[in-house]
C-alpha positions as CSV (number, residue, x, y, z in Angstrom):
1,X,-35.3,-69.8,11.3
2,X,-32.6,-71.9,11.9
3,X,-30.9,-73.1,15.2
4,X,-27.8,-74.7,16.5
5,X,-28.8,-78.1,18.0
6,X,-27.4,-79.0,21.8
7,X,-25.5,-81.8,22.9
8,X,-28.5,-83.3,24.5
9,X,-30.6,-82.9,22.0
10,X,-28.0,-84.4,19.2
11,X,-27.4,-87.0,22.0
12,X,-31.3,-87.5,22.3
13,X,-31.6,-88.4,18.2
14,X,-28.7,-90.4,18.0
15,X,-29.8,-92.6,21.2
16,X,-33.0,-93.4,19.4
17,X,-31.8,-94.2,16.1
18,X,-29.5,-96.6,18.2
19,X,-32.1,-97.9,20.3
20,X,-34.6,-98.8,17.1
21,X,-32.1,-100.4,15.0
22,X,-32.3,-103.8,14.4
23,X,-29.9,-105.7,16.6
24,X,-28.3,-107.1,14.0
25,X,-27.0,-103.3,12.5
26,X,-24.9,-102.8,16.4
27,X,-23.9,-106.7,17.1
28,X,-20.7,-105.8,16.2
29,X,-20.2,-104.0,19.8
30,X,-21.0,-107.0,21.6
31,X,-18.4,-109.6,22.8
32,X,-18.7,-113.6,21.3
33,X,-20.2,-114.3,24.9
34,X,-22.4,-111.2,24.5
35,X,-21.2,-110.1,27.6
36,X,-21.4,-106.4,27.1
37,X,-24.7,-104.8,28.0
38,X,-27.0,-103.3,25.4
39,X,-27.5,-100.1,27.7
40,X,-23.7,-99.8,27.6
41,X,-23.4,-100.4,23.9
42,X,-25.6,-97.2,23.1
43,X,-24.4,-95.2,25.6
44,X,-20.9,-95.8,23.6
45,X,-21.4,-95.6,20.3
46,X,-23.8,-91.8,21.2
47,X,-20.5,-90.8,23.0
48,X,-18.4,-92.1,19.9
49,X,-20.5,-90.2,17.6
50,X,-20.9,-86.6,19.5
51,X,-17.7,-86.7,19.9
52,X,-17.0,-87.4,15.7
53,X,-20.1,-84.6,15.0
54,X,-18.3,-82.1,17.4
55,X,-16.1,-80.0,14.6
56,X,-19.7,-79.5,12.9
57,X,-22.5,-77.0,13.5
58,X,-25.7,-79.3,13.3
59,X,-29.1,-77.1,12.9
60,X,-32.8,-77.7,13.3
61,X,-35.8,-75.4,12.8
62,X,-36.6,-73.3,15.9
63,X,-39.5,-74.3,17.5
64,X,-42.6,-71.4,19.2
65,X,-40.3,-72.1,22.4
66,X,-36.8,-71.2,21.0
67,X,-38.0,-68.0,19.8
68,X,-39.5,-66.6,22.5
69,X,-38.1,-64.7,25.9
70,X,-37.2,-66.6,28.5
71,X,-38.3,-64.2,31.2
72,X,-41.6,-62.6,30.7
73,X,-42.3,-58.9,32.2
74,X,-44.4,-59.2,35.6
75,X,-46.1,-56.0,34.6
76,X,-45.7,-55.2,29.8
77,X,-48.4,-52.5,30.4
78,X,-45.9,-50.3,32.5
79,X,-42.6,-51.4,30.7
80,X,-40.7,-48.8,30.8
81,X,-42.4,-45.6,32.3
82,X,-40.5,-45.9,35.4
């Protein structure tokens, strides 16, 4: 079953892609002094790109988690005998 990823999640992925490229694929985001941060270059480019993936629906497989309730009965036995 498929699932609609969330923004953290997306936000997640594309921060680690960023963060185990090679420096030399983002250099380009850095000044000639190499004054801007690498912290702050990421945390662009994942806000650049959510914001370009937004008009899509991105999906993953559901995991055990998704699929089951979020609130479990205090008592199944008696569900619904009241």
């Amino acid at each position: 079953m498929m699932i609609r990823a969330n923004d953290d999640e997306l936000a997640q992925a594309i921060e680690i892609a960023l963060r185990t490229a090679k420096t030399y694929a983002i250099h380009d985001v850095f000044s000639a002094t190499r004054a801007l941060n690498q912290r702050v270059a990421i945390d662009a480019l994942t806000a650049r790109i959510l914001a370009a993936l937004r008009p899509y629906e991105i999906m993953r497989e559901a995991r055990d988690t998704d699929l089951a309730e979020k609130t479990l009965p205090l008592f199944p036995h008696f569900e619904g005998r009241i």
